[in-house]
C-alpha positions in Angstrom: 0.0 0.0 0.0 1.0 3.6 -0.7 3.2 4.1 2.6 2.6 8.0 1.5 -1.0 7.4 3.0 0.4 6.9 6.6 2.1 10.5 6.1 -0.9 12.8 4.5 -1.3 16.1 6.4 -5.0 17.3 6.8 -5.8 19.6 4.5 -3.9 17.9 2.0 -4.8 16.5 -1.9 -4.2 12.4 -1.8 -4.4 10.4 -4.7 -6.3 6.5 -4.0 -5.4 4.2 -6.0 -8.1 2.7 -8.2 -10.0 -0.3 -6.0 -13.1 -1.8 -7.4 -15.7 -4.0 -6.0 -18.4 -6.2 -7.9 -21.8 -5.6 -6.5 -24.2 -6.9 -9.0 -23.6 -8.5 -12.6 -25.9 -9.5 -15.1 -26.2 -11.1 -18.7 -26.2 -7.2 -20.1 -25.2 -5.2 -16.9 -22.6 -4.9 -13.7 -22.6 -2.7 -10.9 -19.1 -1.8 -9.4 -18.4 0.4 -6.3 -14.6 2.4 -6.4 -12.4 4.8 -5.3 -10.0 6.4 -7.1 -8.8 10.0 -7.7 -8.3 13.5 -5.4 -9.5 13.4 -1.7 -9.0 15.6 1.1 -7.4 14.3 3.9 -9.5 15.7 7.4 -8.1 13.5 9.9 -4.2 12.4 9.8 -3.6 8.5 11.0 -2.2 8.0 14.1 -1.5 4.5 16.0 -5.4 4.7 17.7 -6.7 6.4 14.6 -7.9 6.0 11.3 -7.0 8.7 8.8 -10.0 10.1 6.9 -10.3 11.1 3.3 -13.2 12.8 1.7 -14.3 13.5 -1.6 -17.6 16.0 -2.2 -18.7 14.6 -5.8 -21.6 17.5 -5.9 -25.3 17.3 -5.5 -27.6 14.3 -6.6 -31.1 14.5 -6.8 -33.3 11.7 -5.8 -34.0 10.6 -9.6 -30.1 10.2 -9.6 -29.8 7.7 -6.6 -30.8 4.4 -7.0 -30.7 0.7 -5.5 -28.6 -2.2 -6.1 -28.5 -4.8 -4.1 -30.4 -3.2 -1.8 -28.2 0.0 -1.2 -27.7 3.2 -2.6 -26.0 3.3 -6.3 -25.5 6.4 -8.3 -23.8 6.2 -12.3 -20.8 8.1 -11.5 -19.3 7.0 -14.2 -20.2 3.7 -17.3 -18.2 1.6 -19.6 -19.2 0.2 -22.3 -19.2 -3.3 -22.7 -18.8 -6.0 -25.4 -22.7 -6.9 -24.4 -24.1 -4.3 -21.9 -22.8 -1.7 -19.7 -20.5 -1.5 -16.3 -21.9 1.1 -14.1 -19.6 2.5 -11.5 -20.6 4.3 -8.5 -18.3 5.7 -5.3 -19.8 4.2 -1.8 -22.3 5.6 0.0 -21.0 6.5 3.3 -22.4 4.9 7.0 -24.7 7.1 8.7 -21.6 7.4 11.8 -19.4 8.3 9.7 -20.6 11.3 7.9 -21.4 12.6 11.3 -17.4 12.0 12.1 -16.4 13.6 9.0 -19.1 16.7 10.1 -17.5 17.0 13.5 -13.9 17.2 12.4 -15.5 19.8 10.0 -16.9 21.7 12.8 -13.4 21.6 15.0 -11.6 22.4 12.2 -13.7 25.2 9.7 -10.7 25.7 7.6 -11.2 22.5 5.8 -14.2 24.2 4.1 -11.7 26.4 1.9 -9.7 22.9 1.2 -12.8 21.2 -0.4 -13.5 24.9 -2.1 -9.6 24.9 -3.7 -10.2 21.6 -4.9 -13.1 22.6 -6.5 -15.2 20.5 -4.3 -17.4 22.8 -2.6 -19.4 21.6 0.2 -22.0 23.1 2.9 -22.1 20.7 6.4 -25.4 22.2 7.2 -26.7 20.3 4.5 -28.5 17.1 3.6 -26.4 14.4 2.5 -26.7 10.9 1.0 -26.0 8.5 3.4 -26.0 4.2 2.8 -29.3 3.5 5.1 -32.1 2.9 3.1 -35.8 2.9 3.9 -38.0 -0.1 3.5 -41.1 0.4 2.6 -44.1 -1.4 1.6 -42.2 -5.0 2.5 -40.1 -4.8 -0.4 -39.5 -1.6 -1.9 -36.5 0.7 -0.7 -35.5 4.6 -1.0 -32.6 6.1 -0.4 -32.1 8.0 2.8 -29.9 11.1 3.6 -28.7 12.4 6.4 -30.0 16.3 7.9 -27.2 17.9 9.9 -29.7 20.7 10.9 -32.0 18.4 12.8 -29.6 15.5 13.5 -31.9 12.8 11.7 -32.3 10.8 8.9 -35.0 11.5 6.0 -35.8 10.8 2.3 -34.6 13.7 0.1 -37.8 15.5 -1.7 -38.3 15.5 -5.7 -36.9 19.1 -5.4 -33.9 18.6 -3.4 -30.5 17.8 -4.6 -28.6 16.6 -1.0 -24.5 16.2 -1.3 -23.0 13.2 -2.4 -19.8 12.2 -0.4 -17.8 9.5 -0.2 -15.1 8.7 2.6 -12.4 6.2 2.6 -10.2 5.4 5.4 -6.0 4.4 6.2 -5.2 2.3 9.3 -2.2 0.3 10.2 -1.3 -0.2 6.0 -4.5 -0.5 5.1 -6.8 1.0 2.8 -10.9 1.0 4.1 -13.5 1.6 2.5 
């Protein structure tokens, strides 16, 4: 693993390496989550700590965000294939930690102008995708984001567009996420 990981400052532009996962595959389609690209690192990695990277890909509405295999998928980015299609889609964060990644943010505000110099511009007082999902009507599910403001979890409206997120994580030479 990039041993450069263990020495990120916060604040600081880190390049993942690209990791895929398999979710779903079909005779014409397959679903992949990844990470790859820019992040932010907001919390350097001690020996008790994980560090945390972030990366704000924008606003999605709820048209945008489905689910496969019964979590949150948006088409970040598609291949095509001999036969079909591979649709890629960067995680959906857990519910805990976007509220870690929101606290660092409030202990540390100048991490706001990071995200804005890396043109990834971000507002913690607003909604934001999360991977819970509602279940609904025994077998139908909707995508659930997270509301700083009143510290709960909701469906987004038809008019909303929350943030889309995704976090990754370095402990002890290992890349999570």
């Amino acid at each position: 693993m990039d041993s450069n990981l263990s020495n990120c400052k916060v604040g600081e532009i880190v390049y993942l390496p690209r990791t895929e996962l398999t979710i779903k595959s079909g005779w014409n389609s397959t679903y992949v989550r990844y990470i790859n690209s820019r992040y932010i690192c907001v919390r350097e990695a001690t020996d008790s700590q994980r560090a945390i990277f972030a990366k704000v890909l924008g606003r999605f509405a709820p048209s945008e965000v489905s689910i496969v295999d019964g979590k949150p998928f948006t088409r970040n980015d598609t291949d095509q294939l001999f036969e079909g299609y591979c649709y890629y889609s960067y995680p959906f964060p857990e519910l805990k930690d976007v509220t870690e990644f929101l606290e660092i943010l409030r202990s540390n505000p100048s991490l706001l102008k990071c995200f804005e110099e890396a043109s990834m511009p971000f507002k913690p007082q607003s909604k934001i995708w999360v991977n819970e999902v509602l279940k609904y009507l025994f077998i139908k599910k909707k995508p659930m984001c997270y509301n700083p403001s009143a510290d709960c979890l909701c469906t987004a409206n038809d008019n909303e567009a929350p943030y889309r997120l995704t976090l990754a994580f370095y402990f002890k030479d290992e890349l999570i996420w």
